[in-house]
C-alpha positions in Angstrom: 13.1 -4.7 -37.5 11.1 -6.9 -35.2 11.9 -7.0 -31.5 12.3 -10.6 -31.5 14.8 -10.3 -34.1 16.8 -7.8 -32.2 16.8 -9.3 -28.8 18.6 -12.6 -31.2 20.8 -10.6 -32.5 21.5 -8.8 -29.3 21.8 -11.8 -27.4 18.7 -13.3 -26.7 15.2 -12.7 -25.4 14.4 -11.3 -21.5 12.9 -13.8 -18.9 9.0 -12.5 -18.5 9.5 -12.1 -15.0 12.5 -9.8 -15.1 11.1 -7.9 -17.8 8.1 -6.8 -15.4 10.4 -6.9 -12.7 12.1 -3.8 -14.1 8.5 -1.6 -15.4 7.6 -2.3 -11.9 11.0 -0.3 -10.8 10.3 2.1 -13.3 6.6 2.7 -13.0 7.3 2.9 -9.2 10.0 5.7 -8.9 12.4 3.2 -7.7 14.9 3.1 -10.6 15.7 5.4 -13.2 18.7 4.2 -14.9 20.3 1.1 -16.2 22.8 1.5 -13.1 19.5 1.7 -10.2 17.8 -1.4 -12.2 21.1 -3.5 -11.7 22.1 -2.6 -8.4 18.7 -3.5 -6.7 18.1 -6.9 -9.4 21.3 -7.8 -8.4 22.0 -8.3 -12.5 24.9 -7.9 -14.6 24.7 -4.6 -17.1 24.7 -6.4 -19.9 21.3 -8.3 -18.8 19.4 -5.4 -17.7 20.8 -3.2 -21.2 18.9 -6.5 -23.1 16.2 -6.0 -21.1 15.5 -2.6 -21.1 16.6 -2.7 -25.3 13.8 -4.3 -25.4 11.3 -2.3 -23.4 12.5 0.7 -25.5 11.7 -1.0 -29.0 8.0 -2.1 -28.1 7.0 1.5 -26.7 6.7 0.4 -22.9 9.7 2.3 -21.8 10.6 5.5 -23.0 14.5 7.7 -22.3 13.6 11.3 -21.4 16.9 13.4 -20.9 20.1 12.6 -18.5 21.2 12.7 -14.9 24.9 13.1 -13.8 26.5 10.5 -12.1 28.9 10.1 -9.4 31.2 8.7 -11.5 31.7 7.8 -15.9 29.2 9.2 -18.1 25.6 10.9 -17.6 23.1 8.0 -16.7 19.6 8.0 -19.6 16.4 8.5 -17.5 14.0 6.0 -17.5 10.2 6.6 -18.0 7.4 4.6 -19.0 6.7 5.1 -22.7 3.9 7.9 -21.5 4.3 10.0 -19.0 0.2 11.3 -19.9 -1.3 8.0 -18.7 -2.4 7.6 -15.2 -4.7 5.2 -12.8 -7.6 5.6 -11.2 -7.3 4.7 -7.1 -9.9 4.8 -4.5 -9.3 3.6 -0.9 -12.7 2.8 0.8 -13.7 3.0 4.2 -16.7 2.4 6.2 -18.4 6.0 5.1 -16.0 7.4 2.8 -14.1 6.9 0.1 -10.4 8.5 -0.9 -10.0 8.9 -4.6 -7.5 10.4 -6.9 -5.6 10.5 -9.8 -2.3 8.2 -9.8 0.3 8.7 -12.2 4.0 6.5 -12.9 6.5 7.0 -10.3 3.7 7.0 -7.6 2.9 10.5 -8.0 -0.6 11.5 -6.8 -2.2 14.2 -9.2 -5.1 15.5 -7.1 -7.2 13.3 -4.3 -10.2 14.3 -2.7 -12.8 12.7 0.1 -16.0 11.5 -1.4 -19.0 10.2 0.4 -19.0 5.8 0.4 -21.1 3.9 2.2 -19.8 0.7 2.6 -22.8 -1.0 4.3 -24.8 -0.2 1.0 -23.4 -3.7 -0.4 -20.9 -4.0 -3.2 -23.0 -3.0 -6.1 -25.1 -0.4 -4.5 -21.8 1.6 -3.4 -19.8 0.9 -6.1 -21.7 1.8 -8.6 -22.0 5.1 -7.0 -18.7 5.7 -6.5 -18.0 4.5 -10.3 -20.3 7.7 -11.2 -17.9 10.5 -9.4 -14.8 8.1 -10.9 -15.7 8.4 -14.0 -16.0 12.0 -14.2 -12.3 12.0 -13.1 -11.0 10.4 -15.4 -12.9 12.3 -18.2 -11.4 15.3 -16.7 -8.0 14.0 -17.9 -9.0 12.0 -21.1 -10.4 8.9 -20.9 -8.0 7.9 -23.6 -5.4 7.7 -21.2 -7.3 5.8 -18.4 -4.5 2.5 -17.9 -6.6 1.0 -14.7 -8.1 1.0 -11.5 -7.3 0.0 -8.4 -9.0 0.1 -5.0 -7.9 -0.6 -1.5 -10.4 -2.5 0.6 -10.9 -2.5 4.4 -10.9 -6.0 4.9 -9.0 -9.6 3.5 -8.5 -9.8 0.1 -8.1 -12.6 -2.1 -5.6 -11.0 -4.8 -5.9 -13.3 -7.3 -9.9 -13.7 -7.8 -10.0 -10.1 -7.3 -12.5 -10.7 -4.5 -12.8 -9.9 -0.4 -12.7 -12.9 1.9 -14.7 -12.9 4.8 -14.4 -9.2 6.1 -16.2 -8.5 9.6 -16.8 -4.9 8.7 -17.9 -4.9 5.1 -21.9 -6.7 5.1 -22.4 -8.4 2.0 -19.0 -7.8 0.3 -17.8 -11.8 1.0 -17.1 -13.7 -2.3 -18.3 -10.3 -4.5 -15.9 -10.0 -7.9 -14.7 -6.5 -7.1 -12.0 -6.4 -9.4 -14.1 -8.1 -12.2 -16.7 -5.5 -11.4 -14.4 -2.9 -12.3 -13.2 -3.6 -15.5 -16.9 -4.4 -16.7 -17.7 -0.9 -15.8 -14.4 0.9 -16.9 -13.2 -1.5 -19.5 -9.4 -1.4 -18.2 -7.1 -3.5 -16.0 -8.2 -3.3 -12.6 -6.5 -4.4 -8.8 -7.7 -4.4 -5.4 -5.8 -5.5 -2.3 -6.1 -4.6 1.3 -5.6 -1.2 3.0 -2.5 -2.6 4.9 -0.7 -3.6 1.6 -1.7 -0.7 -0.1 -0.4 1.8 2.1 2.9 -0.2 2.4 3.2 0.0 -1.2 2.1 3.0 -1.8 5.1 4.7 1.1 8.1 2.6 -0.2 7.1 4.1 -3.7 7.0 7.6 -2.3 10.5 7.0 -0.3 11.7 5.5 -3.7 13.1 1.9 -1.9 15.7 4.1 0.0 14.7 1.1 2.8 14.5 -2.0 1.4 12.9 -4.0 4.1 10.2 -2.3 5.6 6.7 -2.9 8.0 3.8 -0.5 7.5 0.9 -0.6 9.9 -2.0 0.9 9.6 -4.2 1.7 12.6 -8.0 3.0 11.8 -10.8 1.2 12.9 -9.1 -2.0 13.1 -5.2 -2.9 12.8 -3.1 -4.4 9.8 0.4 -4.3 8.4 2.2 -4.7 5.2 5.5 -6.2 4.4 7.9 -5.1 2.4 10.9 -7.5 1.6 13.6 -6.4 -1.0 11.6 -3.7 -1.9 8.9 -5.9 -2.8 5.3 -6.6 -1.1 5.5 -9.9 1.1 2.2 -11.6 1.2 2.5 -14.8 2.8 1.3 -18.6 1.5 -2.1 -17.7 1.0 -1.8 -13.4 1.3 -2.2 -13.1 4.9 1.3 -12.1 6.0 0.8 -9.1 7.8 -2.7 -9.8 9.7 -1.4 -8.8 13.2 -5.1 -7.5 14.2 -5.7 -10.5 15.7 -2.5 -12.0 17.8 -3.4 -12.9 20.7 -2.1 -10.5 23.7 -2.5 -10.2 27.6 -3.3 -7.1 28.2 -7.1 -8.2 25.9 -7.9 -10.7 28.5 -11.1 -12.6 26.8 -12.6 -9.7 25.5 -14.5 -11.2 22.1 -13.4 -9.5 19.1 -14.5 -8.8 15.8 -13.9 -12.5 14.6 -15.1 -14.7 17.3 -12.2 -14.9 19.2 -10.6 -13.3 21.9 -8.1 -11.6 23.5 -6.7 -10.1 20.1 -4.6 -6.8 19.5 -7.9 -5.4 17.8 -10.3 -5.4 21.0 -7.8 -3.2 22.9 -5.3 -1.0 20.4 -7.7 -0.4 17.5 -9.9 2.6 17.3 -13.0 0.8 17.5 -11.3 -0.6 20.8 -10.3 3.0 22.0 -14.4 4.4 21.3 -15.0 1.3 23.2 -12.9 1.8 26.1 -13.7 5.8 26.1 -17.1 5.4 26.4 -17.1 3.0 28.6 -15.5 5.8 30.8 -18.0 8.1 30.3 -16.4 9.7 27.6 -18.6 11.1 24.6 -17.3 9.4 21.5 -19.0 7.7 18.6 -15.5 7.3 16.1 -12.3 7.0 16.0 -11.8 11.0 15.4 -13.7 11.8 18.3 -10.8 9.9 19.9 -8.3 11.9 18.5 -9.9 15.1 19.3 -10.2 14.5 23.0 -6.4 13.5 23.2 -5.3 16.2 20.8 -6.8 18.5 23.9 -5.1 16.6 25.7 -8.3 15.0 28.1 -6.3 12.7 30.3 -8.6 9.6 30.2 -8.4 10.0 26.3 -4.1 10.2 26.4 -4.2 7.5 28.9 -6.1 5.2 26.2 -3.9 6.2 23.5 -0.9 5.5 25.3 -1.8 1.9 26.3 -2.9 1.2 23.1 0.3 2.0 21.5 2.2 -0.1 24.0 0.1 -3.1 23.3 1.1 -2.5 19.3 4.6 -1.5 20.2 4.4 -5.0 22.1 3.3 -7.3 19.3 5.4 -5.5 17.1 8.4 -6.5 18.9 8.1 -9.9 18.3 7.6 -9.1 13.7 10.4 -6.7 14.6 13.0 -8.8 15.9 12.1 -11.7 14.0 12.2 -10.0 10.4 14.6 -7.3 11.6 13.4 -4.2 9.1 14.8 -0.9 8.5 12.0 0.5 9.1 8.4 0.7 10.6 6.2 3.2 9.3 3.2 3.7 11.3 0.0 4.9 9.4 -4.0 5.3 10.0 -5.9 8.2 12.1 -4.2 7.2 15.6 -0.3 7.5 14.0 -1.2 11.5 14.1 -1.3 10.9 17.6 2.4 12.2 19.2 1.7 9.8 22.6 0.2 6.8 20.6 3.7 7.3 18.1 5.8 7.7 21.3 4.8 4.3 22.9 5.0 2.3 19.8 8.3 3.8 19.5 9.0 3.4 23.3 7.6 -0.4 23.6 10.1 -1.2 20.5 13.0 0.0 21.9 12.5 -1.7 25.3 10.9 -5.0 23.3 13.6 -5.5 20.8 17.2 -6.5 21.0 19.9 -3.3 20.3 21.1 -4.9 17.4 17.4 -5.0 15.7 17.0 -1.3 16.9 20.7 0.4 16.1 19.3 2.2 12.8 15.8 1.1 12.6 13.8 4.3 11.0 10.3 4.4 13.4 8.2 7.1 12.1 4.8 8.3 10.6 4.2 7.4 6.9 5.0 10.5 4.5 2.0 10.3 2.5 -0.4 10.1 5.9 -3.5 9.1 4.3 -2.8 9.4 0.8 -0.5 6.1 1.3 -2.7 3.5 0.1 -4.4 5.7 -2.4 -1.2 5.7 -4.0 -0.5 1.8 -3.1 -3.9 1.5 -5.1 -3.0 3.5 -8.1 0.4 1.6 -8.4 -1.1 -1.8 -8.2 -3.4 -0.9 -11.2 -0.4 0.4 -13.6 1.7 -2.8 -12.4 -1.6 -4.8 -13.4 -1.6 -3.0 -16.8 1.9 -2.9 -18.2 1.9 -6.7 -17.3 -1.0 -7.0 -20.0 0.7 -4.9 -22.0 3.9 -6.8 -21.5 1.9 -10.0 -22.6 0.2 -8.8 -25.4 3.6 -7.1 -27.3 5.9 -10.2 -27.0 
């Protein structure tokens, strides 16, 4: 029996979209059940039990076992059809990389820091960094390789698979990363920016307990990522998020990194904080210098870290109140910070009406800087069970 022939005579056939709506879900940790798929789709039973009927019958999705329920019987578990493939994810920064092994459900089998040097150029680094990937993915069989996805340190334009004018990555602009990758690893492949993948990445680790959710990264530069009924937000043309360069008081005209000035980045980014350290006297060259001299508690360093994280806290407020999330996850090498957390927290509080505030969740990300690793690795298996979606109907 065909599938086609028994969606008809179950019904009818799934829309596309809600068929990867729910191996998103699944592959994601964030349903497990008939019951979790139509509560968050907002579905009747009978629509998701088609859908997932389906799933089941071409291989994609795979029932492994039971869970007990709160009430009626035991609910199936849903898995994707293998629980043995996996992704290959690399997040890239200026002179490392993050890589690991991604599996369904967001789990992270193994990650380790390799050396990347971004101002290499695209095809000089990555083919590098495609060496050590490789290897990785022999380790585990090849075979079972489903994609690759990277997270990239600058704008990305999602569809061409391509960065768009970044200011800290020299000869990237226009270059086919995404194409690159599945020339050299012959699979599905998906980059987006750090911001988006660290937001996906965390609301697959929390498994969508908050459904409406801004993740901000703070490194070198600044950037966010929105999550809107549980699913990434990115804006007209993919830029929602970019709060690195809103214009705030506290900058005065200091020029920032692209041709403006007076934005977030030139005084709450760590490039800003190096900046303003050394311009103190201070002996920093990075952004963990910074955090060493305020984990040790140097006053000029905790005074830095604390006015930084108001002047976040203080464009935050405005996403904040506008958007009203249940949470803000704060992520990056200054969120290890305690005083840098503390006046984010401190400047929402006082910045946003009580109502916004009553039980909005501020805290660090739970996958600290495994979070867009894991974004990375997720946007790769989404990328592949859609082509696998496409090619079984």
């Amino acid at each position: 029996m065909t599938a086609k022939s028994s969606a008809q005579r179950s019904g009818g056939t799934a829309p596309p979209a809600l068929s990867t709506r729910v191996l998103e879900l699944i592959a994601s940790g964030q349903a497990t059940s008939r019951t979790e798929l139509a509560e968050i789709l907002g579905a009747a039973p009978s629509t998701i039990s088609l859908t997932v009927g389906q799933l089941l019958e071409r291989g994609i999705v795979a029932e492994q076992g039971t869970r007990s329920s709160t009430g009626g019987r035991p609910r199936k578990v849903l898995r994707l059809g293998s629980d043995d493939e996996f992704a290959l994810g690399a997040d890239l920064g200026g002179r490392h990389a993050r890589i690991g092994v991604v599996l369904p459900g967001g789990i992270l089998a193994g990650a380790s820091n390799v050396p990347f040097a971004i101002a290499d150029g695209p095809e000089q680094a990555l083919t590098k960094l495609a060496v050590t990937l490789r290897a990785l993915a022999e380790q585990r069989g090849t075979q079972l390789l489903r994609g690759v996805g990277f997270s990239l340190p600058g704008p990305v334009d999602v569809g061409a698979g391509t960065v768009t004018l970044p200011s800290r990555m020299p000869g990237w602009n226009g270059f086919p990363v995404a194409a690159w990758l599945e020339d050299h690893f012959q699979v599905p492949a998906a980059v987006d920016n750090d911001a988006n993948c660290m937001a996906v990445g965390e609301h697959a680790a929390r498994h969508g307990e908050q459904r409406q959710s801004i993740t901000v990264k703070i490194g070198s530069a600044i950037g966010a990522g929105v999550i809107v009924d549980g699913r990434l937000y990115r804006g007209a043309t993919g830029a929602a998020g970019d709060i690195t360069h809103v214009r705030i008081e506290e900058a005065g005209d200091r020029f920032c990194s692209c041709g403006n000035t007076g934005c977030l980045e030139t005084v709450a980014s760590g490039a800003a904080l190096v900046r303003i350290l050394r311009e103190r006297g201070a002996d920093v060259s990075s952004p963990g210098d910074v955090v060493r001299l305020a984990t040790e508690a140097d006053p000029e360093a905790t005074r830095a870290v604390r006015q930084a994280g108001k002047a976040l806290g203080t464009v935050l407020s405005a996403n904040v109140n506008f958007f009203n999330p249940d949470a803000v996850y704060l992520g990056g090498i200054l969120s290890t910070l305690e005083p840098f957390v503390a006046a984010v927290r401190g400047q929402l509080y006082d910045g946003c009406h009580p109502l916004v505030t009553k039980h909005l969740v501020i805290e660090r990300t739970m996958l600290g800087r495994d979070a867009g690793l894991v974004g990375a690795g997720q946007f790769a298996l989404q990328r592949a069970l859609r082509r696998t979606l496409s090619a079984s109907a």
